[in-house]
C-alpha positions in Angstrom: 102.4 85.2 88.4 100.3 86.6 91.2 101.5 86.5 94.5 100.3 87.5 98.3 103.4 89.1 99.4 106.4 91.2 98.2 109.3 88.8 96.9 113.2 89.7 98.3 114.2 89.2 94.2 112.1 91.4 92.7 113.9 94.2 94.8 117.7 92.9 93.9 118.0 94.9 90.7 116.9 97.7 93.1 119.4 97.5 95.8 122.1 96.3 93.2 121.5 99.6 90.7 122.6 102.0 93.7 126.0 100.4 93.6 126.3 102.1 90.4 125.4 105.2 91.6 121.8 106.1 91.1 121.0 107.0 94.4 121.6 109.2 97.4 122.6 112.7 97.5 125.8 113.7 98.6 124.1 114.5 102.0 123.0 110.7 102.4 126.4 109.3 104.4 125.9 111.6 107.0 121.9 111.4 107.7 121.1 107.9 106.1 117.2 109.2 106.8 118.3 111.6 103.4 118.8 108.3 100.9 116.6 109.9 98.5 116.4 107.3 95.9 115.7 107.2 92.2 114.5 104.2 89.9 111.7 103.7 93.1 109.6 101.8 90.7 110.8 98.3 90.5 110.1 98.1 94.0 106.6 98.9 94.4 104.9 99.0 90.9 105.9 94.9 89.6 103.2 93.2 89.3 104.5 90.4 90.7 104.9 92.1 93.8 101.2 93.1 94.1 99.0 91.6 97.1 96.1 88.9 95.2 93.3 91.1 96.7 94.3 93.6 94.1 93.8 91.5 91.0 90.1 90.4 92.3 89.3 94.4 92.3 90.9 94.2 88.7 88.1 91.9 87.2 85.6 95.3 87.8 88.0 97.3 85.8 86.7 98.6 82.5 89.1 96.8 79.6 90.1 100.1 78.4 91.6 101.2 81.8 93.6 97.7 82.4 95.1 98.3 79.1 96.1 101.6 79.8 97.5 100.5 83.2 99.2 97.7 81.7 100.6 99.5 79.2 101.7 102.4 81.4 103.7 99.8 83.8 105.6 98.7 80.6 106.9 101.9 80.0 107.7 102.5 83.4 109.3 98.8 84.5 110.8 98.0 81.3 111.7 101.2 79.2 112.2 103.3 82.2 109.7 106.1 81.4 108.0 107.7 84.5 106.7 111.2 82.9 105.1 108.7 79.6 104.0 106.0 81.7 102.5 108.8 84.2 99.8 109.8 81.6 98.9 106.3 80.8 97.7 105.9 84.5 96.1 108.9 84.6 94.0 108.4 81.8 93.2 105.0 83.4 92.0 106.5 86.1 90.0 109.1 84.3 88.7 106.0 82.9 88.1 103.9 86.1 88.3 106.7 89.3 88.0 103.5 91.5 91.0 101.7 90.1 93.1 101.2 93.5 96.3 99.7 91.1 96.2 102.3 88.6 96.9 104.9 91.6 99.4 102.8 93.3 101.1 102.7 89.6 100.9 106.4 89.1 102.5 107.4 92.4 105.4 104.9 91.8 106.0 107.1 88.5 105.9 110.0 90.7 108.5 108.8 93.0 110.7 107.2 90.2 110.8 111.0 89.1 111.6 112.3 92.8 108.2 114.0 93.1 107.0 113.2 96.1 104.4 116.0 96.8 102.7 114.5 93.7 103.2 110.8 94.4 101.8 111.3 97.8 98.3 111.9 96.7 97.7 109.0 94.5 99.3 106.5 97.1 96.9 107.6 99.9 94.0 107.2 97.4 95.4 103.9 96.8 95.3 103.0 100.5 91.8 104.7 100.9 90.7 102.4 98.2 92.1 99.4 99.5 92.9 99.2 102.7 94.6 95.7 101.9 97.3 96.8 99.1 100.2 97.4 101.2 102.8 97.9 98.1 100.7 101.0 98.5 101.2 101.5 101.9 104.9 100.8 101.8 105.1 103.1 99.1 103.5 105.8 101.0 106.0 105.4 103.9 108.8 105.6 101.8 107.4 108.5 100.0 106.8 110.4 103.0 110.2 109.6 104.4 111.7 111.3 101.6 109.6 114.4 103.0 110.6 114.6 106.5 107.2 113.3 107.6 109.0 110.6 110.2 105.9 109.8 112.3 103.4 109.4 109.1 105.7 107.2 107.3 106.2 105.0 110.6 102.3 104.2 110.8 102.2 103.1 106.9 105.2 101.1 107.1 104.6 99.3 110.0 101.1 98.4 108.4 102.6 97.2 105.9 105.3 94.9 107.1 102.9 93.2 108.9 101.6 92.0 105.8 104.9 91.1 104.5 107.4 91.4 107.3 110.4 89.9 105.2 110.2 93.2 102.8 113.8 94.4 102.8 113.1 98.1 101.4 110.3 98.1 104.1 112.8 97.5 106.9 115.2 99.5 105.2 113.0 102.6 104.9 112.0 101.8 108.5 115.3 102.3 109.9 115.6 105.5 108.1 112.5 106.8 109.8 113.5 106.0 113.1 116.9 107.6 111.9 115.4 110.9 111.3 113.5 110.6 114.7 116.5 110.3 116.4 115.1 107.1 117.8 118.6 105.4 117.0 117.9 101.9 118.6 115.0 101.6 116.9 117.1 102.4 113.5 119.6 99.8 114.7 117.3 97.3 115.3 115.0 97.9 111.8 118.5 97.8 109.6 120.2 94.7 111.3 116.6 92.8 110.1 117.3 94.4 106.6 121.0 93.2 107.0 119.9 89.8 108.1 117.6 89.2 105.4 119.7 90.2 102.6 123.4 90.9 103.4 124.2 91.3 100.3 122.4 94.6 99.6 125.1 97.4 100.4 123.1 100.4 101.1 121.5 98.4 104.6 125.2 98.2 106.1 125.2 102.0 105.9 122.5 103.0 107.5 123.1 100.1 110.4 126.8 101.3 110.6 125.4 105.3 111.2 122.8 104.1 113.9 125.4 102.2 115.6 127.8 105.1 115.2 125.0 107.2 117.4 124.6 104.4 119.7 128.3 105.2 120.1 128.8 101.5 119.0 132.6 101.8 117.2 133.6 98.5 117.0 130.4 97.5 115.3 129.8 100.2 113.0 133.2 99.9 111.9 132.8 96.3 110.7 129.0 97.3 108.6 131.1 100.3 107.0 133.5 97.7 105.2 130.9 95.8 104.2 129.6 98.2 102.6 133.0 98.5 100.6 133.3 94.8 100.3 129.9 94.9 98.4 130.4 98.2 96.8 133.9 99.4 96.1 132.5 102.0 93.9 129.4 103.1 95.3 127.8 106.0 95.9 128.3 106.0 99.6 132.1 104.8 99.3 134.0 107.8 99.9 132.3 108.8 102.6 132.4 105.5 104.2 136.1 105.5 103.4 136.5 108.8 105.2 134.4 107.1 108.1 136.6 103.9 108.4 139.6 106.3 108.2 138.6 108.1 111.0 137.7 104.9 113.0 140.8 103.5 112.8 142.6 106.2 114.2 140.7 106.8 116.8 141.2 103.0 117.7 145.1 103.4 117.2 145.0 106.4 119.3 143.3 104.7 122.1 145.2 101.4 121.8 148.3 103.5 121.9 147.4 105.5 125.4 145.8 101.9 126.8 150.5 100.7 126.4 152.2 100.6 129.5 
């Protein structure tokens, strides 16, 4: 099925597999803008997800490249193969050096492996190619979060959430740029649209609860931390959100305590 915009359940398998623990560093509770992320590819390499304006470039593709690109996104959506399905879209590229998909494809691999050096290049051709493929430009902000570059990955993610605003990892990766900025409103602001949207996705509640927590906003940041353990008991944020909740509490005890007469 092609589609014009990024569809919310394409992304749930995404959100859902870091409750099991593939995802952030033991760093992440404490600077959300650190959520460095693994199994990246669902999100920006189904086709399904791809803008329309992609598929029309396709139909200029030489066969031989399409099949390598289509092959490649097998092994990377289904079997789970970044480094094998890497050399399927470079040889489609080798193939077709225009192919804006095939570059979009091969820096998803990239990221799905945590390489994001290497991932950055193809993504920006991808963009420089076609300035309408925002999975490409989303991709490209969220790469460059993951290397510090705050203001860069600001530009390519607000490009492409105007093209489709109700992206959740868009908003999500968002507020994590703005979190590394230290622009904590704007963090706030970014992560409660990602919480509205989909309230179910756990990892959103953390990074709204440490925004919040800088915006020296207890109360509320205190009721997004146990959502986040409502949602995911066993994640890989939990302990340190326990930890956080702990610490919350007592403060609130302590104050109640000195408000008695």
């Amino acid at each position: 099925m092609i589609c014009g915009t990024l569809k919310l359940p394409v992304f749930l398998g995404l959100w859902l597999s870091l409750v099991a623990g593939i995802g952030a560093q033991a760093q992440a509770a404490t600077d959300p803008s650190k959520d460095t992320t693994q199994k990246l590819a669902p999100a920006f390499a189904d086709t399904s997800t791809l803008d329309a304006t992609v598929f029309v470039g396709d139909l200029a593709v030489p066969g031989r490249a399409r099949k390598e690109a289509e092959r490649g996104l097998t092994v990377l959506v289904k079997e789970h193969k970044p480094a094998e399905s890497a050399a399927a879209f470079r040889k489609a590229i080798a193939l077709a050096p225009s192919y804006a998909k095939a570059y979009l494809l091969l820096g998803a691999a990239y990221m799905d492996m945590q390489r994001w050096a290497d991932a950055e290049e193809p993504l920006l051709k991808a963009v420089l190619l076609d300035d309408k493929l925002s999975a490409a430009t989303l991709a490209l902000g969220s790469c460059m979060i993951e290397e510090g570059k705050y203001l860069e990955a600001e530009k390519y993610l607000l490009s492409g959430l105007r093209s489709n605003p109700n992206f959740v990892r868009g908003h999500y990766d968002l507020s994590r740029a703005y979190y590394g900025l230290r622009r904590f409103e704007a963090a706030a602001s970014e992560a409660r649209t990602a919480v509205t949207l989909a309230p179910e996705l756990p990892n959103t509640h953390v990074v709204l609860a440490y925004a919040l927590l800088r915006l020296r906003n207890e109360s509320d940041a205190l009721l997004e931390f146990q959502a986040y353990l409502r949602l995911a008991p066993g994640g890989e944020w939990a302990a340190q959100v326990r930890d956080s909740v702990a610490d919350l509490q007592d403060e609130s005890s302590t104050q109640a305590a000195k408000a008695l007469p």
